[in-house]
C-alpha beads as a LAMMPS data file, in Angstrom:
LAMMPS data file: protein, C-alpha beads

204 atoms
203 bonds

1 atom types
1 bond types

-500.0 500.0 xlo xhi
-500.0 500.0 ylo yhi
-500.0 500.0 zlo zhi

Masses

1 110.0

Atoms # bond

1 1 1 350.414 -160.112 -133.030
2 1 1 349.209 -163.292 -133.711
3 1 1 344.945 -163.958 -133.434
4 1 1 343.180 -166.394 -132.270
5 1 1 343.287 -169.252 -135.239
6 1 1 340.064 -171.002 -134.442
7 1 1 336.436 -169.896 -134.703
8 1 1 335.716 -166.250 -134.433
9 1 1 338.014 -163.435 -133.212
10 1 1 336.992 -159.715 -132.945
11 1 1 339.525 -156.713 -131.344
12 1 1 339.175 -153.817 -129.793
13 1 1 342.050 -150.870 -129.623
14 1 1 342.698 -147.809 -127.903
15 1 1 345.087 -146.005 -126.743
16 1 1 343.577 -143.541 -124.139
17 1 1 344.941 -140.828 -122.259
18 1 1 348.948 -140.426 -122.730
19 1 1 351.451 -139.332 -125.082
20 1 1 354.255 -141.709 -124.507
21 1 1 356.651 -143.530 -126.878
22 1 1 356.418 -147.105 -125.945
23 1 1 357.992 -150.185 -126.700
24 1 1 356.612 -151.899 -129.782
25 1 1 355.159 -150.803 -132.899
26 1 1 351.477 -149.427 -132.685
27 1 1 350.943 -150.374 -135.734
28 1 1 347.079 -151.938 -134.549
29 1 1 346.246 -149.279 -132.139
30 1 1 346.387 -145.653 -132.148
31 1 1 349.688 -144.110 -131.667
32 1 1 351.061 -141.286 -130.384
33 1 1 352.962 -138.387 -132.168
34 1 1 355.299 -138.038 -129.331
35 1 1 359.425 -138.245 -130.373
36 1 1 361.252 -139.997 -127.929
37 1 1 363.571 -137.676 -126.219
38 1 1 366.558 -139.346 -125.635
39 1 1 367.470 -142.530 -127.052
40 1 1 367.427 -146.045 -124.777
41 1 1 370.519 -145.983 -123.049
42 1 1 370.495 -150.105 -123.615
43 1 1 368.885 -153.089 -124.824
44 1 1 368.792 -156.265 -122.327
45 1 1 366.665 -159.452 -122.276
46 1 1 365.666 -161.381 -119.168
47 1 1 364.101 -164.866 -119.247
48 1 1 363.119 -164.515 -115.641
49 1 1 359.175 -165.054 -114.535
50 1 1 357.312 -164.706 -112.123
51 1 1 354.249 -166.793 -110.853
52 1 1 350.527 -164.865 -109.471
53 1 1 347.548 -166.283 -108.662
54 1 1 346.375 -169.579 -107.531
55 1 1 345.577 -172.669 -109.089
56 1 1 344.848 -174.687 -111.464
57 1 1 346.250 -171.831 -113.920
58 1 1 348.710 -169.972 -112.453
59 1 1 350.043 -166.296 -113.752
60 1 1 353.243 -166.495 -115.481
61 1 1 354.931 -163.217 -116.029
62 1 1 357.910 -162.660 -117.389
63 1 1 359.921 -160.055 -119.065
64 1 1 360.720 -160.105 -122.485
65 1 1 363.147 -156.758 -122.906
66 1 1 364.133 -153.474 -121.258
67 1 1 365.058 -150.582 -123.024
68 1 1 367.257 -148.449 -120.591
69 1 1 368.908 -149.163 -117.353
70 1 1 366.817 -150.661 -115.078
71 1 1 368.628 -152.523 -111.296
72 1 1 367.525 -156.643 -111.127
73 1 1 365.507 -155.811 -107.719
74 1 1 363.483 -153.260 -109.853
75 1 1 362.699 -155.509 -112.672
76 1 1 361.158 -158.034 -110.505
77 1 1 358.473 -155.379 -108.771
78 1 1 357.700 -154.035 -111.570
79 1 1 357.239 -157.619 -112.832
80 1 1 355.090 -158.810 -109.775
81 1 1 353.256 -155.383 -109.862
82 1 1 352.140 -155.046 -113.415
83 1 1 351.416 -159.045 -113.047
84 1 1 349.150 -158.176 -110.572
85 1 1 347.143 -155.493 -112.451
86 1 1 346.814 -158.019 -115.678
87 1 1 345.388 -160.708 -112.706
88 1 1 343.319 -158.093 -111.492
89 1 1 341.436 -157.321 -114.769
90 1 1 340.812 -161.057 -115.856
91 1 1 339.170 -161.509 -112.361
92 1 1 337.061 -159.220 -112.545
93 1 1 336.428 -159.256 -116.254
94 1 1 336.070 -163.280 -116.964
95 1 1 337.320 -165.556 -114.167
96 1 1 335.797 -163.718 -110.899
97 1 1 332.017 -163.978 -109.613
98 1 1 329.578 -166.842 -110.036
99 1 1 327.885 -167.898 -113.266
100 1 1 325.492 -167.656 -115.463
101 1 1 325.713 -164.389 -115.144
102 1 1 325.474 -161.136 -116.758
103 1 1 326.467 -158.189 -115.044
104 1 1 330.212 -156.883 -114.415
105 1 1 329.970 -153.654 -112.773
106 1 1 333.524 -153.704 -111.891
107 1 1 335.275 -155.204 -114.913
108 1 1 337.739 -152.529 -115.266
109 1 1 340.528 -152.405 -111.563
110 1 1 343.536 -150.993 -112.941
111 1 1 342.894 -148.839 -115.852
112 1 1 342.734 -144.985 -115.832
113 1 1 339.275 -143.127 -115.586
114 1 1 340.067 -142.705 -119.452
115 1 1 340.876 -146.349 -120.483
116 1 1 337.518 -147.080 -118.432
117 1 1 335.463 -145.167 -120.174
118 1 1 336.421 -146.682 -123.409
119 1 1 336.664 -150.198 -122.351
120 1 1 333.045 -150.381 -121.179
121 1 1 332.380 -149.381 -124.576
122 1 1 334.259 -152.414 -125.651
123 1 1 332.713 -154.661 -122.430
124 1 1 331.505 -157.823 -125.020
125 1 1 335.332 -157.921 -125.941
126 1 1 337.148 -156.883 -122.795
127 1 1 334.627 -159.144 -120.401
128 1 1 332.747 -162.524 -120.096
129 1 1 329.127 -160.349 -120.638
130 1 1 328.002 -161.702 -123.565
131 1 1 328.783 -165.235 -123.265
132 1 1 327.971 -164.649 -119.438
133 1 1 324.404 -165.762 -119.263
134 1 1 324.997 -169.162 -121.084
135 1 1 327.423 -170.175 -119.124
136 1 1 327.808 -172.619 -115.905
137 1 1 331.596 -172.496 -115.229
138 1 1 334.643 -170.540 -116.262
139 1 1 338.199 -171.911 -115.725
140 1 1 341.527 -171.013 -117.032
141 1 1 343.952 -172.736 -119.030
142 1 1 346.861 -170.513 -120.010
143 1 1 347.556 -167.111 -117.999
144 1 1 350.782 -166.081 -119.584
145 1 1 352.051 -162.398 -119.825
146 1 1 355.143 -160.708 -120.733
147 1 1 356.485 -157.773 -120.446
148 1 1 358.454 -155.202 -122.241
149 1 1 359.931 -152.424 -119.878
150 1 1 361.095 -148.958 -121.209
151 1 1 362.999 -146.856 -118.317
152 1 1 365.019 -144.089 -117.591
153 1 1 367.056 -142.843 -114.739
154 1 1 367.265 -146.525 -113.642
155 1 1 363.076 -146.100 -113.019
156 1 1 360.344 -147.786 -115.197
157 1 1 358.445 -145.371 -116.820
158 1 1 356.094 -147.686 -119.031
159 1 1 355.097 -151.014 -119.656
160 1 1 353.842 -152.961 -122.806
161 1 1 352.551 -156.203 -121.216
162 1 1 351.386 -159.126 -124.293
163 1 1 349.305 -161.467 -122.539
164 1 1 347.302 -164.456 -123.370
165 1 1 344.290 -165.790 -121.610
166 1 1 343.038 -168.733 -122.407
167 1 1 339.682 -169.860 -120.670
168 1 1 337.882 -173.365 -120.819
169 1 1 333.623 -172.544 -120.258
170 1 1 330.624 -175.315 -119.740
171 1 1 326.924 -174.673 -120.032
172 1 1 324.952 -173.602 -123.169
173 1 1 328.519 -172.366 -124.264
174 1 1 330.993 -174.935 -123.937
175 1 1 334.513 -174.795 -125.744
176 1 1 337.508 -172.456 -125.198
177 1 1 337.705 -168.838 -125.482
178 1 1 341.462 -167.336 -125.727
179 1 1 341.968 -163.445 -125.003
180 1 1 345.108 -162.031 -126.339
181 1 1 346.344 -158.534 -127.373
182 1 1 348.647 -155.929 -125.209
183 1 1 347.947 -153.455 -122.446
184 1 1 349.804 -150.534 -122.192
185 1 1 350.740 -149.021 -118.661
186 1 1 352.192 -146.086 -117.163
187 1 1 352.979 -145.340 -113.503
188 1 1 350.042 -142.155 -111.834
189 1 1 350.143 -141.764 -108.222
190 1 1 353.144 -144.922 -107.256
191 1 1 350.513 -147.221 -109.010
192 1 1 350.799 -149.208 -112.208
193 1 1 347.811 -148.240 -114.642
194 1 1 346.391 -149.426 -117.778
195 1 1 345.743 -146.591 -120.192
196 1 1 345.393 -148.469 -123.395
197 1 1 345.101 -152.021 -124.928
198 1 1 345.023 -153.793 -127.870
199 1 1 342.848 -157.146 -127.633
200 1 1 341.298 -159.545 -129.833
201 1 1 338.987 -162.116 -128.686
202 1 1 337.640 -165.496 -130.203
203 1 1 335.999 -168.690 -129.575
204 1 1 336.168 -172.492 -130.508

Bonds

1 1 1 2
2 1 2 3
3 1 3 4
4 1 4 5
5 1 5 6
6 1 6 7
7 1 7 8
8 1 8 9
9 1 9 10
10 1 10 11
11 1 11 12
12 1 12 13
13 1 13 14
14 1 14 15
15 1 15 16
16 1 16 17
17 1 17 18
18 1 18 19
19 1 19 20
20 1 20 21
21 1 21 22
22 1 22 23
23 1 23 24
24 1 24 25
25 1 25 26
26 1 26 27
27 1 27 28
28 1 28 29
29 1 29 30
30 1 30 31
31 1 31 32
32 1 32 33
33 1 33 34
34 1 34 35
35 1 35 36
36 1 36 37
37 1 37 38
38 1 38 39
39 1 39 40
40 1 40 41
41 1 41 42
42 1 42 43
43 1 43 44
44 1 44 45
45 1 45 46
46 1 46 47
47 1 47 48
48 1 48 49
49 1 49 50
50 1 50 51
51 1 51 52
52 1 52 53
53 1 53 54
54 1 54 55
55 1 55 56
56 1 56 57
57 1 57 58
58 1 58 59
59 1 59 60
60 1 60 61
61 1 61 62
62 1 62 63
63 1 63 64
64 1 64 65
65 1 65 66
66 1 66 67
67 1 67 68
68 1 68 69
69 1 69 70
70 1 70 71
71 1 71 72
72 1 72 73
73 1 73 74
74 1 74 75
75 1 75 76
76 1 76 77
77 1 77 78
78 1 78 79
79 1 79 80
80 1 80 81
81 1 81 82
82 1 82 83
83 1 83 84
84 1 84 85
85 1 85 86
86 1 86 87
87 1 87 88
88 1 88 89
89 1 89 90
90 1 90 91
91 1 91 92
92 1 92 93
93 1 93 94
94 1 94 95
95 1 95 96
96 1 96 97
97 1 97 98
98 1 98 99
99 1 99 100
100 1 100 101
101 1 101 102
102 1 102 103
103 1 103 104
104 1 104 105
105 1 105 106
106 1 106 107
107 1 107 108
108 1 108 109
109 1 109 110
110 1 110 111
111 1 111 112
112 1 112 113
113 1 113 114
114 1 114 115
115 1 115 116
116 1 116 117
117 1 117 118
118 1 118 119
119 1 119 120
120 1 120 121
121 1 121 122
122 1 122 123
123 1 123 124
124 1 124 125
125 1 125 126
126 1 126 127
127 1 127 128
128 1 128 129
129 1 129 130
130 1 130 131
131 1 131 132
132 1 132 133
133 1 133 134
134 1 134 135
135 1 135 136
136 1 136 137
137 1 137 138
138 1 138 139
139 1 139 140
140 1 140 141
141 1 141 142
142 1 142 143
143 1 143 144
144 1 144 145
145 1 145 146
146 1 146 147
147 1 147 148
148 1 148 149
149 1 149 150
150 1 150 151
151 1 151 152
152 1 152 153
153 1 153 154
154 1 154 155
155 1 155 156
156 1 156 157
157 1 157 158
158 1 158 159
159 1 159 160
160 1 160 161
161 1 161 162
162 1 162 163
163 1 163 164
164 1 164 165
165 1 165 166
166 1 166 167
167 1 167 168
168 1 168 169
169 1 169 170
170 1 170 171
171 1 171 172
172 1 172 173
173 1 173 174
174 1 174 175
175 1 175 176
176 1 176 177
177 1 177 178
178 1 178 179
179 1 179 180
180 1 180 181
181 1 181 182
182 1 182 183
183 1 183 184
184 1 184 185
185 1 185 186
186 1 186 187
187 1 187 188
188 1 188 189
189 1 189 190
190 1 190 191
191 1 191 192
192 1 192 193
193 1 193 194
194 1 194 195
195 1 195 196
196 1 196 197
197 1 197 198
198 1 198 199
199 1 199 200
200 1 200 201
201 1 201 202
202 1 202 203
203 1 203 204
């Protein structure tokens, strides 16, 4: 996964609370000793996005590959649902709220009671807090995700989502910030949750 080129980047990884084989490589976050149980029935591509959020940077979200069967109709709410989890998170966590500010007591919608736990550990990477307090205005550039599906039984049973953020800030801090990495979801209780991510931040 590409970083962040300019200025300083630092990551964060985990992978909290699940023991499922997903879609890419963990080969920069913890990983699972699961075996897959069956082979993917199939390997399809779709080009098709999606758009969330409101201007002046709107959500694209698209899907990159699904391993397994998976109907059209599906593909596109789990597109517009996992969208709206990623959108979710970068509200709360860099775009939401009024600055300067310094507090996000909320950062975290989305992600299991585990993947909380560890990403307020990780809240200077995974939220504006740091750079918070300098800072007069925070608007985005580039909200792009995509999306890599594994299912079975023609039902999506994970999600690797690769996302970029990129965020333009004035005050004391003025330059742009770009947030990149993957989160890793599962389905608990009919609801699309993050249980692990991969993300590096930096600065320019």
């Amino acid at each position: 996964m590409p970083r962040p080129s300019p200025g300083r980047a630092h990551r964060a990884r985990r992978l909290v609370g699940l023991a499922l084989v997903l879609l890419v490589p963990l080969t920069s976050a913890c990983q699972s000793s699961a075996e897959p149980s069956a082979a993917p029935e199939r390997l399809s591509r779709s080009d098709a996005q999606a758009t969330l959020a409101s201007n002046p940077s709107p959500t694209k979200v698209g899907i990159h590959r699904v391993h397994g069967r998976l109907p059209v109709a599906r593909r596109k709410v789990v597109r517009r649902q996992v969208g709206a989890v990623v959108d979710r998170w970068w509200e709360a966590a860099y775009l939401g709220g009024t600055y300067p500010r310094s507090s996000f007591p909320a950062a975290f919608p989305g992600f299991t009671a585990a993947a909380e736990e560890r990403a307020r550990a990780d809240k200077a990477l995974l939220t504006n807090q740091t750079a918070g307090p300098r800072l007069d205005s925070v608007t985005a550039r580039q909200r792009k995700v995509t999306l890599d599906i594994l299912a079975t039984d023609r039902q999506a049973r994970a999600v690797t989502a690769q996302f970029v953020l990129k965020l333009d800030t004035t005050g004391q801090k003025t330059g742009t910030t770009t947030v990149r990495g993957r989160l890793f979801l599962t389905r608990k209780r009919g609801a699309w949750r993050i249980f692990g991510y991969d993300v590096a931040k930096g600065a320019r």
